[in-house]
VMD Tcl script that builds the backbone (N, CA, C; Angstrom):
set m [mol new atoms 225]
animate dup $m
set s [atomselect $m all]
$s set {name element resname resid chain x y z} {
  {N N UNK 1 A 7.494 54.662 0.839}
  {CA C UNK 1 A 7.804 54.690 -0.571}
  {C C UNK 1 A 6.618 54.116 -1.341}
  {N N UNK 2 A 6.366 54.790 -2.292}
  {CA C UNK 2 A 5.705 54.295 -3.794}
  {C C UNK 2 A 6.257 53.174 -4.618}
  {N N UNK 3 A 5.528 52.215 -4.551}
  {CA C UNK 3 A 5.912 51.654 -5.553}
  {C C UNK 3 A 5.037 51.444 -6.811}
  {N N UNK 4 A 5.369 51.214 -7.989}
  {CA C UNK 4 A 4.622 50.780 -9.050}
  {C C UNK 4 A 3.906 49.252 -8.999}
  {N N UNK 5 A 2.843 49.325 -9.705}
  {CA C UNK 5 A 1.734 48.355 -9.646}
  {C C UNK 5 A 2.625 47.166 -9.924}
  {N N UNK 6 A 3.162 47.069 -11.126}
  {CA C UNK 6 A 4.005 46.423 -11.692}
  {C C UNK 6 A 5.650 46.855 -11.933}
  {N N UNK 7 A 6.543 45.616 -12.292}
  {CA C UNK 7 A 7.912 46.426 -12.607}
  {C C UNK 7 A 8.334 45.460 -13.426}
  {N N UNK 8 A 9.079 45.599 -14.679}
  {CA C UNK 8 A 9.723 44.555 -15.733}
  {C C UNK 8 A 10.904 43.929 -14.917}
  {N N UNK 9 A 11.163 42.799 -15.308}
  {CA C UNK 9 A 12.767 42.695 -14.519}
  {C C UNK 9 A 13.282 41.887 -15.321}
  {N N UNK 10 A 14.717 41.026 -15.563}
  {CA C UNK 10 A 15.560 40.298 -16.432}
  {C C UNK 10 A 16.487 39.902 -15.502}
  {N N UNK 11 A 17.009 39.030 -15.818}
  {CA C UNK 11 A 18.756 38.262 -14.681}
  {C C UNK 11 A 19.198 37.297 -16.083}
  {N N UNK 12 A 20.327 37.974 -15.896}
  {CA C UNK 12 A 21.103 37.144 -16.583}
  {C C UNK 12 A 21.413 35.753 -16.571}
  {N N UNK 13 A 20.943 35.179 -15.705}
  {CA C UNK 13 A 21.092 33.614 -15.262}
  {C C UNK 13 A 19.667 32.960 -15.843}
  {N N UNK 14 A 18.880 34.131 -16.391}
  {CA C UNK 14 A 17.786 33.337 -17.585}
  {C C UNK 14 A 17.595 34.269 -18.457}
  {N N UNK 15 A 18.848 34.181 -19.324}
  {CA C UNK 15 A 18.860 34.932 -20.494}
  {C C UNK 15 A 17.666 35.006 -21.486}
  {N N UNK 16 A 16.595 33.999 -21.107}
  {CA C UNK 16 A 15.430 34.339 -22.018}
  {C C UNK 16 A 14.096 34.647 -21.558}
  {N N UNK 17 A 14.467 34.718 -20.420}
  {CA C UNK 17 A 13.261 35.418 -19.798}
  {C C UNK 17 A 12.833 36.443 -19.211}
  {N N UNK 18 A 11.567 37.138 -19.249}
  {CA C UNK 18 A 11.136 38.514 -18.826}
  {C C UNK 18 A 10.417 38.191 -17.876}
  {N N UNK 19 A 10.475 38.519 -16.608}
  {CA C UNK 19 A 9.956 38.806 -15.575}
  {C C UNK 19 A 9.016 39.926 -15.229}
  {N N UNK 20 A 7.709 39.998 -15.233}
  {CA C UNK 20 A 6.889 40.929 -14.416}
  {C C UNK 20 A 6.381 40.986 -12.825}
  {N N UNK 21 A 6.901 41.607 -11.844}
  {CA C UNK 21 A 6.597 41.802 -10.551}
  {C C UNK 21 A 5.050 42.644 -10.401}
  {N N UNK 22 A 4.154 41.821 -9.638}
  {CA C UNK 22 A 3.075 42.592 -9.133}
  {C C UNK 22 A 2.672 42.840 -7.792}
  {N N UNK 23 A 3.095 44.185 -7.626}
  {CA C UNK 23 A 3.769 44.283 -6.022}
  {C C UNK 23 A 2.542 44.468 -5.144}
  {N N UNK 24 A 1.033 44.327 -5.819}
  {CA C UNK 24 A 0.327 44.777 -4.706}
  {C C UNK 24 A -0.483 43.711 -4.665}
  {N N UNK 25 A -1.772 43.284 -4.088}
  {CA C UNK 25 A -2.287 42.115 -3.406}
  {C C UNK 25 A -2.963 41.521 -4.411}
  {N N UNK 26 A -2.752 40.185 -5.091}
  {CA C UNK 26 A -2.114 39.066 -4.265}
  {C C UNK 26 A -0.166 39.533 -4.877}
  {N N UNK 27 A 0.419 39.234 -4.437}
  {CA C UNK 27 A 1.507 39.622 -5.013}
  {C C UNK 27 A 1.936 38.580 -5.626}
  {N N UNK 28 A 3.213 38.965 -6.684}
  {CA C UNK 28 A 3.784 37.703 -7.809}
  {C C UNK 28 A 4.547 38.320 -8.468}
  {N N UNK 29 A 5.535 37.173 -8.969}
  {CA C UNK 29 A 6.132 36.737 -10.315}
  {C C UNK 29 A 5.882 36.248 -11.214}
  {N N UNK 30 A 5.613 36.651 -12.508}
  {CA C UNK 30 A 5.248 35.456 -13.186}
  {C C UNK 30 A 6.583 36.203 -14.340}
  {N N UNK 31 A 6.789 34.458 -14.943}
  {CA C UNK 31 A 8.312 34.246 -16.128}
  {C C UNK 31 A 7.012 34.348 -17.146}
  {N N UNK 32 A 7.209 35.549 -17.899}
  {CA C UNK 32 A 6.739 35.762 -19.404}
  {C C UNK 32 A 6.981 34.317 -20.489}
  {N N UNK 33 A 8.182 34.624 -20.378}
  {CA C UNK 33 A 8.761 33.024 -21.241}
  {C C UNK 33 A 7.752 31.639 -20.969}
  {N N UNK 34 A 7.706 31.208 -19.475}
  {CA C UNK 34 A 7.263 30.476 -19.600}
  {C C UNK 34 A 5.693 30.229 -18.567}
  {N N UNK 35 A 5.263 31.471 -18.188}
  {CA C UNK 35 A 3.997 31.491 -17.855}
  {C C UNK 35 A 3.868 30.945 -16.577}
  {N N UNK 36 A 5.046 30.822 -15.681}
  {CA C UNK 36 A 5.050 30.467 -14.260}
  {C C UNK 36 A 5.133 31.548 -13.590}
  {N N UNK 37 A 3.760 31.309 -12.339}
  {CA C UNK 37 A 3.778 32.472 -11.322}
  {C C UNK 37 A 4.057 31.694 -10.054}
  {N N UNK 38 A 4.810 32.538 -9.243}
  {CA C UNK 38 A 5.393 32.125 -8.190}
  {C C UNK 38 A 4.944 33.330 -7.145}
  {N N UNK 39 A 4.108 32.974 -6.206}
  {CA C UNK 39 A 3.274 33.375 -5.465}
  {C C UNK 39 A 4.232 34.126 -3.981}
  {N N UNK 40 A 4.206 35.220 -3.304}
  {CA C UNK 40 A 4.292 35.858 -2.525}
  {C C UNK 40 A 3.293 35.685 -1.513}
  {N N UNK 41 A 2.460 35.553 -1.328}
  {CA C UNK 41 A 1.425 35.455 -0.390}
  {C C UNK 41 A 0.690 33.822 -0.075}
  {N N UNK 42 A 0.176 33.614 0.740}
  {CA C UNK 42 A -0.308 32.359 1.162}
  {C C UNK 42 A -2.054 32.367 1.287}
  {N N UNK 43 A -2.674 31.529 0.384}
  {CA C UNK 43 A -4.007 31.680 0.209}
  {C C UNK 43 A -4.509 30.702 1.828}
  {N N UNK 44 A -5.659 31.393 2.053}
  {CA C UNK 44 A -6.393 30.410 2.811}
  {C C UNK 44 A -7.134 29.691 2.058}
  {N N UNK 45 A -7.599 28.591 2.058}
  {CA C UNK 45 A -8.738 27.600 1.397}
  {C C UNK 45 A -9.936 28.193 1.242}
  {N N UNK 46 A -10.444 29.411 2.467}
  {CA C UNK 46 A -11.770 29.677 2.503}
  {C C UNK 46 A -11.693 30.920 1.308}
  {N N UNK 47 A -10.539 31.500 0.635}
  {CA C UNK 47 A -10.945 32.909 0.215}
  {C C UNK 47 A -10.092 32.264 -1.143}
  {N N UNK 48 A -9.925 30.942 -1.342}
  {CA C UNK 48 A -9.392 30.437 -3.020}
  {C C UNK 48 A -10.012 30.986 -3.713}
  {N N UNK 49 A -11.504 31.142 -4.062}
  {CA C UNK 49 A -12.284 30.776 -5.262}
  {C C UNK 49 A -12.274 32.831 -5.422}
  {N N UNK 50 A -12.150 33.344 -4.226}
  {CA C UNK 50 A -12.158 34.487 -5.003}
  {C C UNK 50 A -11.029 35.662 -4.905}
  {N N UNK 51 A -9.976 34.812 -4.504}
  {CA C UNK 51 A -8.109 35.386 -4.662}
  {C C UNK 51 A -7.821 34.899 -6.331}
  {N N UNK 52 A -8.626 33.858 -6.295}
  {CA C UNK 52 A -8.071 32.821 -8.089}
  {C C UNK 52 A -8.805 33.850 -8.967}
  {N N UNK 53 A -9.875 34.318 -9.127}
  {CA C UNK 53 A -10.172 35.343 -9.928}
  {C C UNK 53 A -9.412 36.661 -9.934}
  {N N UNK 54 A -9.369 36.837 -8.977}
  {CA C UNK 54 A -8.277 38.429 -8.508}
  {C C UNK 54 A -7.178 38.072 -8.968}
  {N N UNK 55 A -6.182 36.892 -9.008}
  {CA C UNK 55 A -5.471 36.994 -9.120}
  {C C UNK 55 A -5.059 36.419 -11.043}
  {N N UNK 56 A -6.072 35.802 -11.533}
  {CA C UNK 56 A -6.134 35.876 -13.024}
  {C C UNK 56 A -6.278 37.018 -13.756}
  {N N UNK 57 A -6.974 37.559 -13.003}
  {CA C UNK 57 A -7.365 39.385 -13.638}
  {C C UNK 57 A -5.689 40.108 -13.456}
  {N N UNK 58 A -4.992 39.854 -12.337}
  {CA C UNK 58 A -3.562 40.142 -12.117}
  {C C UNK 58 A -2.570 40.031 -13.527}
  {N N UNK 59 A -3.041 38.259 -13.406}
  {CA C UNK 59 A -1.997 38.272 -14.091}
  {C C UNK 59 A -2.143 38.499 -15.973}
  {N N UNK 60 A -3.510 38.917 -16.161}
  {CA C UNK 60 A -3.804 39.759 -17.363}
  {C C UNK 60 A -3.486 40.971 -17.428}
  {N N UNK 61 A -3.899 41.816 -16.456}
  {CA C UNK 61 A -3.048 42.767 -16.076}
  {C C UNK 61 A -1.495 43.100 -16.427}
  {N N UNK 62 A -0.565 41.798 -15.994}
  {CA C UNK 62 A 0.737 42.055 -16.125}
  {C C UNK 62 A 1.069 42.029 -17.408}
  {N N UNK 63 A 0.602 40.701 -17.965}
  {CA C UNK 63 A 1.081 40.579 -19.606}
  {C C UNK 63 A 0.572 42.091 -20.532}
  {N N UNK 64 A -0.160 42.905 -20.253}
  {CA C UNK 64 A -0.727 43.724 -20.951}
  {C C UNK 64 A 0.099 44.698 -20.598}
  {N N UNK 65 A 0.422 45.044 -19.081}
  {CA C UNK 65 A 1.734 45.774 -18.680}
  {C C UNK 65 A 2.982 45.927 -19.515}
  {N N UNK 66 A 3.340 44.724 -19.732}
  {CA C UNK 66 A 4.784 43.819 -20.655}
  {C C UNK 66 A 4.414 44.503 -22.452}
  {N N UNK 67 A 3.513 44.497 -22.248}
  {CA C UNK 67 A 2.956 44.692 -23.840}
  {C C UNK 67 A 2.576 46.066 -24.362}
  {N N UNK 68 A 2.318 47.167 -23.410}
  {CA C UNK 68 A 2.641 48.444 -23.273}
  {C C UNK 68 A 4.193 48.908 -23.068}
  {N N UNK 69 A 4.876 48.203 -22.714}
  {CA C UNK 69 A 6.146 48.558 -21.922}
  {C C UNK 69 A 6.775 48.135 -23.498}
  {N N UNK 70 A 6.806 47.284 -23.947}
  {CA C UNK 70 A 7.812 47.081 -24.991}
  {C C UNK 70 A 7.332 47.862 -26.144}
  {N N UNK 71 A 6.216 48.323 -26.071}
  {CA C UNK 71 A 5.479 48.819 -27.674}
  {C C UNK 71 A 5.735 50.392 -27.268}
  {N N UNK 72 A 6.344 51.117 -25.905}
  {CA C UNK 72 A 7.156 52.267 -25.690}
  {C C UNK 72 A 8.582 52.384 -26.226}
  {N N UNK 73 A 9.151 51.428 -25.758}
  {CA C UNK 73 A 10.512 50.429 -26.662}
  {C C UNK 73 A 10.636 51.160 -28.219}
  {N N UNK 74 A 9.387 50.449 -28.324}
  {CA C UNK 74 A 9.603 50.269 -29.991}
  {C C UNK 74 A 9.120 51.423 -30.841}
  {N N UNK 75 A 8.823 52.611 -29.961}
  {CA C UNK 75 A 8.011 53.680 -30.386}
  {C C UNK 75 A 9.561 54.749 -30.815}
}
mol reanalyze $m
mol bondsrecalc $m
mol representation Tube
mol addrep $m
């Protein structure tokens, strides 16, 4: 199966928050609301300095995702 780069998600048990999934490497969650990413994968120490760039570019990526996705919404 295919999956998408990204996927929006919501749960009712945090009625104020938007969730973006980034299903491909490094993988994550991050809460829109409050800018916490919660990591899927386990960094080694030796490949930090350049997973932490990959994975900032990610998570620019997502918010811009979130920000296309709702401005379809609103179209």
């Amino acid at each position: 199966m295919t999956l998408p780069k990204f996927i929006l998600g919501d749960n009712s048990d945090f009625p104020d928050a938007i969730f973006v999934i980034h299903t491909e490497f490094p993988r994550f969650i991050i809460n829109l609301e409050t800018d916490k990413v919660e990591w899927f994968e386990e960094f080694d120490k030796e490949d930090q300095k350049e997973l932490e760039s990959e994975a900032e570019h990610a998570i620019i990526e997502a918010t811009k995702f979130y920000d296309s996705e709702i401005a379809k919404y609103e179209e």
